[in-house]
C-alpha positions in Angstrom: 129.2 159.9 150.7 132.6 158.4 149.6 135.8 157.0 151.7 139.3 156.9 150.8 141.2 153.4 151.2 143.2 155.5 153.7 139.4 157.1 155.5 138.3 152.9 155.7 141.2 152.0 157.1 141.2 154.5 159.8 137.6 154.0 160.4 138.1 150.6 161.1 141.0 151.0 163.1 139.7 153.6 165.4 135.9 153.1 165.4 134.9 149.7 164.7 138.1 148.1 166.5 137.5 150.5 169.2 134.1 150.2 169.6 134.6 146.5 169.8 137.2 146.9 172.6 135.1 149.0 174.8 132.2 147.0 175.0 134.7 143.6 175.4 135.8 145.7 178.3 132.7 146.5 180.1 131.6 142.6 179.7 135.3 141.9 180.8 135.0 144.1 184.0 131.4 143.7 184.8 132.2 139.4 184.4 135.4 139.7 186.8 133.5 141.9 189.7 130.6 140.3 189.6 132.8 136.5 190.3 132.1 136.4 193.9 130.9 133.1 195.9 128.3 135.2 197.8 127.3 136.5 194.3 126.9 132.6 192.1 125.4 129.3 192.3 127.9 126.2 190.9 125.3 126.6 187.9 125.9 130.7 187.4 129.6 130.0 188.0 129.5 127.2 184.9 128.0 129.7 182.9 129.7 132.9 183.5 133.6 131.4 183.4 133.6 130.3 179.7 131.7 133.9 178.8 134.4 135.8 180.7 137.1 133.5 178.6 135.8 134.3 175.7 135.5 138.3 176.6 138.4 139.0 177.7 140.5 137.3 174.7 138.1 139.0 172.4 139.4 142.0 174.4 143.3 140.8 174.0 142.5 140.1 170.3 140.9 143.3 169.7 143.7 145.7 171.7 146.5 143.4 169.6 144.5 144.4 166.2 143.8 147.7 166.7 147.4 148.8 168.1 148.8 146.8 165.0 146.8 147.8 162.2 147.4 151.8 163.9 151.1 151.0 163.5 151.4 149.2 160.5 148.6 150.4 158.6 147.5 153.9 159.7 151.2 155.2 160.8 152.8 155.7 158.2 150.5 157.4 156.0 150.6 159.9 159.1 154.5 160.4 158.8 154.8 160.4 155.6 157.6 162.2 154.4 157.3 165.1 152.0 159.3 166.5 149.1 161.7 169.2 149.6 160.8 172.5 149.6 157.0 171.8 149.8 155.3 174.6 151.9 153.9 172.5 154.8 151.8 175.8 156.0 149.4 175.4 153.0 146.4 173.6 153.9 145.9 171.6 150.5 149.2 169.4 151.7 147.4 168.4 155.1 146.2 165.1 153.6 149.1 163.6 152.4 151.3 165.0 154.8 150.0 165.4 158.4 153.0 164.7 160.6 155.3 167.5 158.5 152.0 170.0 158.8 151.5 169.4 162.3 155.4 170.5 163.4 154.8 173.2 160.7 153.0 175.3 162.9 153.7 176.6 166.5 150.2 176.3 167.2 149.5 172.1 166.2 153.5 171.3 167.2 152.5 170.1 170.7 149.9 167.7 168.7 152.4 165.5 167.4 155.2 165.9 169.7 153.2 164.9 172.9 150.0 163.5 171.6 151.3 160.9 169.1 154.1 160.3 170.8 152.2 159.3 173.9 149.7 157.6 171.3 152.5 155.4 169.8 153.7 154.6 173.0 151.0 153.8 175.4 148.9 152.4 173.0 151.2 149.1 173.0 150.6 148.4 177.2 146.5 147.8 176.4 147.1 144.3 174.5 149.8 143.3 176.8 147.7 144.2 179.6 144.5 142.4 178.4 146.8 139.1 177.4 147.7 139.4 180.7 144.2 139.4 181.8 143.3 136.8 179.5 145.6 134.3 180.4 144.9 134.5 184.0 141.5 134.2 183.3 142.6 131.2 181.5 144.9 129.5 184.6 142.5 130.8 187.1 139.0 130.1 185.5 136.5 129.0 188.5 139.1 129.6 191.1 138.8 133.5 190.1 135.6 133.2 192.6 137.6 131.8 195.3 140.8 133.9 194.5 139.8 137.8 195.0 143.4 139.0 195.1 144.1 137.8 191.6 140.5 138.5 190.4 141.4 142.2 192.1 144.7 142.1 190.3 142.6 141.3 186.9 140.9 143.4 187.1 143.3 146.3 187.7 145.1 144.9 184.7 142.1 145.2 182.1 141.0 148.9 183.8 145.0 149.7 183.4 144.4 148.1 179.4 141.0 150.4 179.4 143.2 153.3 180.4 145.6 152.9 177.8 143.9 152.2 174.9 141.5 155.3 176.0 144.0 157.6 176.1 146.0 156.9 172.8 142.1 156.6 171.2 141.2 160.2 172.4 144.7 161.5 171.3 144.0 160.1 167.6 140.4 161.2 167.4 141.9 165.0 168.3 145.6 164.5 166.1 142.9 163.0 163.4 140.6 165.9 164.0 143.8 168.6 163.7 145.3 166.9 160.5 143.2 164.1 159.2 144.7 161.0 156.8 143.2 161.7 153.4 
């Protein structure tokens, strides 16, 4: 088995950044729900505030290197532009050129034009939404237990960042699927 530069790049990008941001999330959300004084002990509350700090930037970290390297990194080998009058309906050009074979076709247009659009787009709210999250975790720490509107409002925040990030993932695992970086 052998990867392209371009293959590791988009496997670490999509799978291992990914990965890492979903299970940052589920720590993240099952931390903040579970902060309730009926719930803790002063001793569980010592011990689960810095391990919800330390999630939920993880989280923030992990959404702000996964939507840059996707960007910076993965992007523009997508839209690379071809050379005139390449035929963009042959299949051996897919690689190199996967925006330009995607709007080729009537059939994988809607790919690009509402998929990576929406990809490129609403990919960028996750990390703002889980800085968000982190820094309130940050102001708030113990007072999160004692606070349930903003521990509420956290946690609508990281499920909004969740959201976002799952929905640009899913559109590059099917764009990737349709015209894969080679």
């Amino acid at each position: 088995m052998e990867f392209t530069s371009k293959e590791l790049w988009t496997v670490l990008h999509g799978l291992v950044l990914g990965t890492l941001f979903l299970l940052a999330f589920a720590g993240g959300l099952a931390g903040l729900y579970s902060l309730k004084a009926n719930l803790l002990t002063e001793e569980g509350i010592a011990e689960r505030t810095p391990r919800l700090l330390i999630g939920s930037w993880v989280m923030a970290i992990v959404a702000w290197l996964t939507v840059i390297s996707g960007t910076f990194i993965a992007y523009p080998w997508y839209r690379a532009k071809p050379p005139e009058g390449l035929d963009l309906k042959d299949q051996t050009v897919l690689g190199d050129f996967p925006r330009y074979w995607l709007l080729a076709s009537d059939k994988t247009a809607e790919w690009h034009k509402f998929g990576m659009e929406w990809k490129e787009h609403v990919a960028w709210m996750a990390p703002f939404l889980a800085t968000a999250v982190a820094f309130g975790v940050v102001y708030y720490g113990a007072q999160l237990v004692r606070r349930g509107e903003i521990r509420r409002a956290l946690i609508i925040f990281f499920t909004l960042a969740f959201i976002a990030a799952g929905v640009a993932g899913l559109f590059g695992a099917f764009i990737t699927k349709a015209a894969p970086i080679a």
